[in-house]
C-alpha positions in Angstrom: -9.8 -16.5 3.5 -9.8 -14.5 0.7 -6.8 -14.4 -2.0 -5.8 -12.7 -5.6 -3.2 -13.9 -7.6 -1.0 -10.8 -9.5 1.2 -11.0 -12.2 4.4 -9.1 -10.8 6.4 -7.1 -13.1 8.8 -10.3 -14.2 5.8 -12.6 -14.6 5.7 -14.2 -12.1 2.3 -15.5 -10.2 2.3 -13.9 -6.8 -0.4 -14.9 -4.2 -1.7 -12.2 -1.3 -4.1 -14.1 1.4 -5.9 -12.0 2.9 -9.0 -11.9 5.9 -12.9 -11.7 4.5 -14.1 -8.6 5.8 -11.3 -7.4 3.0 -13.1 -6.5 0.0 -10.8 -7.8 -3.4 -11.6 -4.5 -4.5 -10.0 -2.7 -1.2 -7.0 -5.1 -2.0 -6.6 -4.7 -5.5 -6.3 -1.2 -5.0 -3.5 -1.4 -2.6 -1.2 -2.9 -5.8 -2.7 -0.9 -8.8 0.1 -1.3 -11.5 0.4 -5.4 -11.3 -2.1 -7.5 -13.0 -4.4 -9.4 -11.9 -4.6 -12.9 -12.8 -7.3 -14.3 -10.7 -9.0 -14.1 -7.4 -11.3 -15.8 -5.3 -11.7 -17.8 -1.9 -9.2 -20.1 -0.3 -9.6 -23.0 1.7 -7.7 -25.3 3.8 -8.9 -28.7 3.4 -7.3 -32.4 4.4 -6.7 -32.9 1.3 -4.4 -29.1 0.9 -5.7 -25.9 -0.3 -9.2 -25.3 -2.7 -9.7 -22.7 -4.2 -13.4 -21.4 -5.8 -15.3 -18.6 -6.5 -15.4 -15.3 -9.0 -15.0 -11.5 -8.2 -16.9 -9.6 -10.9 -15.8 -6.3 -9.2 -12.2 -7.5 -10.5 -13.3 -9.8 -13.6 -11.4 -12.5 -12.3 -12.2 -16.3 -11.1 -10.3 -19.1 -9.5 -8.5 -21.3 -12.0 -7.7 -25.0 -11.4 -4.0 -24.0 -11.1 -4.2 -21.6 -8.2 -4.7 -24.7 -5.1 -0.9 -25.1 -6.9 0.1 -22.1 -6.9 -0.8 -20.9 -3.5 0.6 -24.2 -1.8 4.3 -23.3 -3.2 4.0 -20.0 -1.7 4.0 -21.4 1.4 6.3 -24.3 0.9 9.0 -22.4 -0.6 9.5 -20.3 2.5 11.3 -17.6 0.8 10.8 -15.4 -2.6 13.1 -18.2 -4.8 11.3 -19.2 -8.1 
């Protein structure tokens, strides 16, 4: 899978997964006033989520942080910080 990570408007680091025939650049265009922090490809592995890769188009990379980040998304369950 694919995934960006956007600043939202409070600063916040918001995840959006998405499938690979999705271009970043399709995606990134569907959200054009947030920022965007990084982006790359995501990966489910035994060991939890990996995250690599860099989208010129965008600018952005993965960061070391953004396995973290992704993995509270989903284990928070709802939007609480």
């Amino acid at each position: 899978m694919k995934y960006i990570i956007f600043e939202d408007f409070s600063g916040k680091q918001t995840p959006i997964l998405f499938p690979e025939r999705i271009l970043h650049e399709e995606l990134r265009e569907q959200i054009p006033y947030a920022k965007v922090l990084s982006a790359g490809y995501v990966y489910l592995t035994e060991q939890g989520m990996f995250c690599q890769g860099k989208v010129t188009e965008l600018g952005a990379s993965a960061r070391e942080e953004d396995s973290r980040i992704i993995t509270q998304a989903f284990s928070r369950g709802d939007d609480s910080d």
